[in-house]
C-alpha positions as CSV (number, residue, x, y, z in Angstrom):
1,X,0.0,0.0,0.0
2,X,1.0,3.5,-0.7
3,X,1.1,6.5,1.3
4,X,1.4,9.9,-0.5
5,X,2.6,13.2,1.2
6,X,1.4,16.4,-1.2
7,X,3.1,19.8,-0.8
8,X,0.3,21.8,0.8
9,X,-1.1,24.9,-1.7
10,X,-3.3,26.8,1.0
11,X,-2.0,30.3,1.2
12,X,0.2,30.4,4.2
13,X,0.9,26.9,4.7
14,X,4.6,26.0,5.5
15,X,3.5,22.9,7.7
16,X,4.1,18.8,5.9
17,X,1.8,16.0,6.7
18,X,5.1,13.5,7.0
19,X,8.4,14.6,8.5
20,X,11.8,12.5,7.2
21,X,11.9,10.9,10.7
22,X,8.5,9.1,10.6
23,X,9.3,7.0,7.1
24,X,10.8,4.1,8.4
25,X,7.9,3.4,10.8
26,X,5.6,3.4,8.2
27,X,8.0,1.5,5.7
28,X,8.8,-1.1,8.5
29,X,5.3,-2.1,8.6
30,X,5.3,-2.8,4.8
31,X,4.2,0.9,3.3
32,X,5.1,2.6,0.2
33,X,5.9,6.5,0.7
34,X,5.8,8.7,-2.0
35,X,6.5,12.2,-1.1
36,X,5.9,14.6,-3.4
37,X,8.9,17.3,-4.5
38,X,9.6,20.3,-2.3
39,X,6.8,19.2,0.1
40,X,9.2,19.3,3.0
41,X,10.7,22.7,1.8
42,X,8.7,25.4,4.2
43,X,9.2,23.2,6.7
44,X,13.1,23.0,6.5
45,X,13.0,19.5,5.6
46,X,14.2,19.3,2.4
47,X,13.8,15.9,-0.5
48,X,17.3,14.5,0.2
49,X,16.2,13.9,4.0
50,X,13.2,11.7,2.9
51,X,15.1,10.0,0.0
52,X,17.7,9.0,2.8
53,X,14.6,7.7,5.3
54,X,13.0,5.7,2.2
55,X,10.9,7.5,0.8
56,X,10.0,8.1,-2.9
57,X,9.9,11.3,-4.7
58,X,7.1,12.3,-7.2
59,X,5.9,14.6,-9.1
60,X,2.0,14.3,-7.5
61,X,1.2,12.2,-5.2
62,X,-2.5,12.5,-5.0
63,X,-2.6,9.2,-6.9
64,X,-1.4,7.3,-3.8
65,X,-3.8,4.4,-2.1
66,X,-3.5,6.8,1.6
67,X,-3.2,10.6,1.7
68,X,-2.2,12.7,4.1
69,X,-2.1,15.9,4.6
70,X,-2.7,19.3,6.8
71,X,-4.6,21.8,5.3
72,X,-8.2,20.6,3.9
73,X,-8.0,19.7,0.3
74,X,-9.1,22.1,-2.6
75,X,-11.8,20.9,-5.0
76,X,-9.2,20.2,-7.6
77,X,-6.6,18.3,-5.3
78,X,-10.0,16.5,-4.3
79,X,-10.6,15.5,-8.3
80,X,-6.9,14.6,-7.8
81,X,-7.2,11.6,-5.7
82,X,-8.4,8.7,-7.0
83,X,-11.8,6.8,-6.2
84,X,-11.4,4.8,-2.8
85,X,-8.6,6.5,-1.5
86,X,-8.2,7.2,2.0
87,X,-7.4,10.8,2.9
88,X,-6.1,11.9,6.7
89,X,-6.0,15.5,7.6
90,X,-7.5,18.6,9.2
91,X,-10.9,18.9,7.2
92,X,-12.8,21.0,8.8
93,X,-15.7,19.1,9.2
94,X,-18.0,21.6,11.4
95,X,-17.0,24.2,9.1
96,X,-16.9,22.9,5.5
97,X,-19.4,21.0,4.9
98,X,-19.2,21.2,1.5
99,X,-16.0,20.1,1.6
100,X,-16.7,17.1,3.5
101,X,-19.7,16.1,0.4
102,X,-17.4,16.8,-2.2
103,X,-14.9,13.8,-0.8
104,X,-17.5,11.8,0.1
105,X,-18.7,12.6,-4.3
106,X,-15.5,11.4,-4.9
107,X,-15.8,8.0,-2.9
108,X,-13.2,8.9,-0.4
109,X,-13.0,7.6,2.9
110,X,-12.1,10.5,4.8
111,X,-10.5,10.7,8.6
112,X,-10.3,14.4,10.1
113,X,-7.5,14.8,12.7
114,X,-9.8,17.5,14.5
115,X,-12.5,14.6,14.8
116,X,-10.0,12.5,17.2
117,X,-11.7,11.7,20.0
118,X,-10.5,12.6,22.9
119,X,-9.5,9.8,25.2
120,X,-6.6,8.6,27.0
121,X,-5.8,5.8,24.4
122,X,-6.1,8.5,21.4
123,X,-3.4,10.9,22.8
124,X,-0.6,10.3,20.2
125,X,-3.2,10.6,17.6
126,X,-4.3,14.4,19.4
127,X,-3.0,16.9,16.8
128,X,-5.4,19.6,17.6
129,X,-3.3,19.2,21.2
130,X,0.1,18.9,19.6
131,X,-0.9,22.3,17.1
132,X,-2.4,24.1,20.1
133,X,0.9,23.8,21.9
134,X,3.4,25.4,19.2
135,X,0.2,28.2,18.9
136,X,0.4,29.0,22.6
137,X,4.2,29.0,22.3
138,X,4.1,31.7,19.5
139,X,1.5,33.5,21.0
140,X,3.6,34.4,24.4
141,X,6.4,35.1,21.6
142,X,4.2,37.7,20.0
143,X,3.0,39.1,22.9
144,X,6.6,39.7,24.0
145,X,7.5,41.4,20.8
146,X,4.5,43.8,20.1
147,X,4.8,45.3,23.8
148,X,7.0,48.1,24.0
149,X,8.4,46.8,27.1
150,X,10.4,43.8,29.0
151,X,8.7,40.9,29.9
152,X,11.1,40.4,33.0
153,X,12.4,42.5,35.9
154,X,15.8,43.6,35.5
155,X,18.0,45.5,37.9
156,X,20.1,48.1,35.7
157,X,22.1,50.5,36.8
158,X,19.8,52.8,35.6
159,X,17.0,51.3,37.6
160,X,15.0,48.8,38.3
161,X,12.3,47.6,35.4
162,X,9.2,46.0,37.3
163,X,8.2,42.8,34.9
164,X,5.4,43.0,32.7
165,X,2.2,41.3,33.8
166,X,0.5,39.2,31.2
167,X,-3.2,37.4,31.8
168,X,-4.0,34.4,29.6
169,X,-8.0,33.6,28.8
170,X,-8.4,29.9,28.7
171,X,-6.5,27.6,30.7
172,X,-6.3,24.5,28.2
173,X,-3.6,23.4,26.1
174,X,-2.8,26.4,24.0
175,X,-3.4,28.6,27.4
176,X,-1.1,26.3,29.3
177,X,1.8,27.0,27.3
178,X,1.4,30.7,27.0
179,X,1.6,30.6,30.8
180,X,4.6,28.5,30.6
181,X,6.3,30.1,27.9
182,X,5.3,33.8,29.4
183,X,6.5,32.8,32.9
184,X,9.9,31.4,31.3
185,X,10.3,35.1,29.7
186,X,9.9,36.5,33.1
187,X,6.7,37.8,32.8
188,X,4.4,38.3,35.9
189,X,2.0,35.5,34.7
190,X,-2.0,35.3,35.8
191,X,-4.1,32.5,33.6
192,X,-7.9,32.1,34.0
193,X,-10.9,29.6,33.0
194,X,-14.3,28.8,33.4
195,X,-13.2,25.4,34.5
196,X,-12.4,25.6,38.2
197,X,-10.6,22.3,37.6
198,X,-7.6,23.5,35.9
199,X,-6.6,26.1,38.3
200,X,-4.4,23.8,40.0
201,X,-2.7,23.3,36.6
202,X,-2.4,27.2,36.1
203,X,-0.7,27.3,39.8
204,X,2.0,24.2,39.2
205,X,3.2,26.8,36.4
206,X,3.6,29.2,38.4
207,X,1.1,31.9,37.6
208,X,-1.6,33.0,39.9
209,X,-5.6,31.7,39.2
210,X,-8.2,35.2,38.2
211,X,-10.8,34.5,40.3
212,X,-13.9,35.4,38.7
213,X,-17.6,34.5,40.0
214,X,-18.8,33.0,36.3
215,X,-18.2,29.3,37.1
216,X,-18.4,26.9,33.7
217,X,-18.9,22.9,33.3
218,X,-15.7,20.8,31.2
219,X,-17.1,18.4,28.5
220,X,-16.3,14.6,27.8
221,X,-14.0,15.9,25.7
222,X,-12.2,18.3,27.8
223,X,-13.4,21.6,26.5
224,X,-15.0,24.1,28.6
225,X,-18.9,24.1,27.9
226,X,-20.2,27.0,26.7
227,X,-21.6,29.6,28.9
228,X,-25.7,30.7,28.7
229,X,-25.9,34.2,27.6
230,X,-26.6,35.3,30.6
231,X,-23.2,33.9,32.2
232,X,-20.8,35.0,29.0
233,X,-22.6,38.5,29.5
234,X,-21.7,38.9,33.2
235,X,-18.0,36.6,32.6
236,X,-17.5,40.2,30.0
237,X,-18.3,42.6,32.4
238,X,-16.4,41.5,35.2
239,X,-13.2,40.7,32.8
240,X,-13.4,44.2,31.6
241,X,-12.7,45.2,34.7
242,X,-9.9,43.2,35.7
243,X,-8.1,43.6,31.7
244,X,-7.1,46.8,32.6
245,X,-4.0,45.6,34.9
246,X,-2.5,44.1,32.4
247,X,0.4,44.6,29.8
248,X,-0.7,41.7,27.6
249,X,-3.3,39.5,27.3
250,X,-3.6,35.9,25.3
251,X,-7.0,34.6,24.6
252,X,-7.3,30.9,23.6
253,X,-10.7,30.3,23.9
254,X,-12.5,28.3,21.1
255,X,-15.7,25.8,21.4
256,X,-15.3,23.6,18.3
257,X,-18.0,24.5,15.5
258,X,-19.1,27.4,17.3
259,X,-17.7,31.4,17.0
260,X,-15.7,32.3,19.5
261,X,-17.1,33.9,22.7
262,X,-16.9,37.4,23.2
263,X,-14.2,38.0,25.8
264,X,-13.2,40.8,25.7
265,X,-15.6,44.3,24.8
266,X,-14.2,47.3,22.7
267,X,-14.7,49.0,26.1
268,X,-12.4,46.8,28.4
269,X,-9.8,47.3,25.0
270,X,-10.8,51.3,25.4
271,X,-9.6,51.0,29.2
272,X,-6.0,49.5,28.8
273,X,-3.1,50.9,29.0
274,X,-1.4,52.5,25.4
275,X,1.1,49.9,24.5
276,X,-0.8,47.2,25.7
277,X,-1.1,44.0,23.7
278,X,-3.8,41.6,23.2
279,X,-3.1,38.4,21.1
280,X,-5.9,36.3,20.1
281,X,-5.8,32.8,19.3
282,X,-9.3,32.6,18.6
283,X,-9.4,34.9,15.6
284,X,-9.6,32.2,13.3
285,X,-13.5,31.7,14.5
286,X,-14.5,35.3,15.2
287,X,-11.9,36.3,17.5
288,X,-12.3,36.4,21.5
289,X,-11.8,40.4,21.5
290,X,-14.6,42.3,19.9
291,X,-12.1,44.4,18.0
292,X,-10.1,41.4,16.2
293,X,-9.3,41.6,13.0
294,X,-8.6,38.0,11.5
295,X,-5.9,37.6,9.8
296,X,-4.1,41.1,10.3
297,X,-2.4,43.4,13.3
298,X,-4.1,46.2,14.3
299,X,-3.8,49.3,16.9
300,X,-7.3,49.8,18.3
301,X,-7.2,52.5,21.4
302,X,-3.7,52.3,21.2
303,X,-3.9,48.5,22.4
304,X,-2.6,46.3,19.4
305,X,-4.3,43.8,18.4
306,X,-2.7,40.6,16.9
307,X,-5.2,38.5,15.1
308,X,-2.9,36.0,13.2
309,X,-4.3,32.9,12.0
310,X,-2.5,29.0,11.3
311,X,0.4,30.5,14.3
312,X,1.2,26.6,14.3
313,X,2.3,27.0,10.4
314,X,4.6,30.3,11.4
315,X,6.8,27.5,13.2
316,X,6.8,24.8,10.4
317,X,9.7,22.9,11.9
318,X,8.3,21.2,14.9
319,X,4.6,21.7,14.3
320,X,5.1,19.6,11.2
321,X,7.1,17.0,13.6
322,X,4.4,16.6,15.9
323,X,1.7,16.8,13.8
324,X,3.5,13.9,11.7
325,X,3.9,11.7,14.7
326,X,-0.4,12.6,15.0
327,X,-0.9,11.1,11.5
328,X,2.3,8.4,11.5
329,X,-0.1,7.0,15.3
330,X,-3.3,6.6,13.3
331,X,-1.6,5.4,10.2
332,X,-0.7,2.6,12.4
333,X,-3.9,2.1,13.8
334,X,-5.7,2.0,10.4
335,X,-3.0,-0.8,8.8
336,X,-1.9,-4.0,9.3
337,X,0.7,-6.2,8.0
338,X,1.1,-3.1,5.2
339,X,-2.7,-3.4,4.3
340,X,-6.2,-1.0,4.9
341,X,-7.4,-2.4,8.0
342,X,-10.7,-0.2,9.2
343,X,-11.6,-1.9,12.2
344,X,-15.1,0.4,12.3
345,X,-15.7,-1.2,16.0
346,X,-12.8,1.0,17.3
347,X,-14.2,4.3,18.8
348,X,-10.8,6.1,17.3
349,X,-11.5,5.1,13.6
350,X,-15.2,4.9,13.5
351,X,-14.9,8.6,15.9
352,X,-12.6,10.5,13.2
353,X,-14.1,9.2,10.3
354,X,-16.3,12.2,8.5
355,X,-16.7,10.6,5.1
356,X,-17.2,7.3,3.4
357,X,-17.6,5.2,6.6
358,X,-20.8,3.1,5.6
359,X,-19.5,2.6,1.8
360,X,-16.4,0.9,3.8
361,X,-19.0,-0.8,6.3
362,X,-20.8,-2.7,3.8
């Protein structure tokens, strides 16, 4: 069986779906890898490095029996893969659904990388986790860059520089390493979450908890549940008030297939300091800050606002080397003895499968 790794053509995508280090696990369990040219490139892993693991380089290799990828296919790299093929990668499947029909048009058995569920057994598979950490990473990086000041305290002999204080929004994966990351760059570090639960995870990082009175429930899945109107309402005032204190602030918080709540009021943005930053990691759905723009960096108030999108792709490197290990765990899942082996009784595979299931099935 073949697997084929595709240079990725979505505009700002630097990230590959298979890193050199990953092709002898597959080839040792009887896989073909054909990896197209230059796919590695962005990434800094260039076509000599997967020649030397084993792999073969090709011109397209949307032809292969297996897929993978990052970014969700266009329509024509979808008319690119042939019928029964098995594509795994981040498709978007709250999102696009009319990306999801067209692959399942094509006779594709499709497995979505977001659609993982989350259990113990399905960690090394967890790329949204593995993404979410290089985007909390860059998003303390960020924050430390666009404030016109040090994160840590220094004693000069000019003085002494008190640290910058920086609150994060969202205590899960993505917010847990902005605290770490912030708190290694000396930073004054505070984190908050609905979840009472995971304030003894933002203390062990050393940051201090924001107590607020909104308390919120944490799904199956690990996600905070989303507030009632009435709570996200009252969660805004009392943040606006608090914000204020603050040099930087990162907001991570995102409820899959839903926008984004509103965290942060164009009042509360009003009320910091000038110079402050605000980096939002949930721009990509709306943005947590009511003056987010997606996509871009603005200065709103004289607060700027960083609204990046795809952070994870800004550090191609290791987000492609973790996200590779994701795919190279479920590619191992999915085959045995180097053939297709969809064992639809396994809550993983029958979980992450958003196309082409019951053709499979039957």
């Amino acid at each position: 069986m073949r697997v084929g790794v595709p240079r990725e053509t979505a505009a700002g995508e630097r990230r590959v779906a298979l890193v050199p280090e990953s092709v002898p696990k597959l080839t040792q369990q009887g896989l073909e890898v054909a990896v197209e040219r230059g796919a590695g490139h962005e990434a800094s892993f260039l076509d000599e490095a997967y020649r030397d693991a084993g792999a073969e380089l090709v011109d397209s290799a949307f032809a292969a029996d297996v897929v993978v990828k990052v970014a969700p296919p266009s329509a024509d790299e979808v008319a690119a893969l042939r019928e029964g093929a098995v594509l795994i990668g981040f498709l978007a499947p709250l999102s696009d659904p009319e990306g999801i029909e067209r692959l399942r048009a094509r006779g594709v058995t499709a497995f979505a990388m977001e659609s993982i569920p989350r259990i113990t057994r399905a960690q090394p598979l967890d790329a949204l986790s593995s993404q979410a950490t290089v985007a909390g990473y860059k998003a303390a990086l960020l924050a430390a860059e666009q404030l016109p000041r040090f994160f840590p305290m220094l004693m000069t002999a000019a003085g002494t520089v008190a640290p910058a204080k920086v609150l994060v929004l969202g205590a899960g994966v993505a917010g847990l390493q902005a605290i770490a990351t912030a708190r290694r760059l000396g930073a004054v570090v505070t984190g908050f979450d609905v979840r009472p639960v995971v304030k003894e995870q933002v203390e062990s990082l050393g940051a201090k908890f924001l107590e607020l009175s909104v308390r919120g429930e944490e799904t199956e899945g690990g996600y905070a549940k989303e507030l009632t109107p009435e709570q996200q309402a009252q969660q805004q005032e009392e943040l606006a008030e608090r914000i204020a204190e603050f040099d930087a602030v990162v907001t991570t918080a995102l409820v899959p297939g839903r926008p984004a709540p509103r965290l942060i009021p164009a009042s509360a943005v009003e009320a910091m300091r000038p110079g402050s930053v605000i980096v939002d990691l949930a721009s990509e759905a709306g943005g947590n800050c009511e003056l987010t723009t997606p996509g871009a960096i603005t200065v709103e108030h004289d607060v700027t606002i960083v609204g990046l999108t795809n952070l994870a792709s800004t550090m191609p490197y290791h987000a492609s080397q973790l996200y590779s290990r994701n795919v190279t765990a479920l590619l191992q899942l999915l085959v045995a003895e180097g053939e297709l082996k969809l064992d639809w009784s396994d809550e993983i595979v029958s979980g992450a499968c958003v196309a082409g299931k019951q053709e499979v099935a039957a």
